[in-house]
C-alpha positions, 0 to 999 in steps of 0.5 A: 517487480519494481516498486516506485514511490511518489510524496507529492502524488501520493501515487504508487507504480506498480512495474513487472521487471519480468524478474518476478511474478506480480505479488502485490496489487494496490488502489490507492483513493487518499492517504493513508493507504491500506495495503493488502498482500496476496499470495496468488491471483486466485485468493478471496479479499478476506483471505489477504494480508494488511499492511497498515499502516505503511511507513509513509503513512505512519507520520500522517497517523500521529500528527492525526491522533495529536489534534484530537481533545 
């Protein structure tokens, strides 16, 4: 699996190299994103693991939590 990552579209490329099984599948609508990890393709949503927030989102969090009064 091969992992792509684009800053100015914000746009995440998911490609199966056919060295790996698929692992992790991501809809991304706006930043930040939550991504969810699951072990198979028979485990419930509930059941996933978040990653939040991902490293290119990190910064975006910060700036964010500075504005507030």
């Amino acid at each position: 699996m091969k992992l792509a990552h684009n800053h100015l579209l914000r746009f995440l490329q998911v490609k199966n190299t056919g060295h790996e099984d698929l692992q992790v599948l991501v809809i991304i609508s706006r930043p930040p994103i939550k991504v969810f990890t699951y072990d198979d393709w028979f485990m419930p949503h509930t059941a996933a693991r978040l990653k939040f927030p991902y490293h290119w989102d990190e910064q975006c969090l910060q700036e964010s939590q500075k504005d507030e009064l």
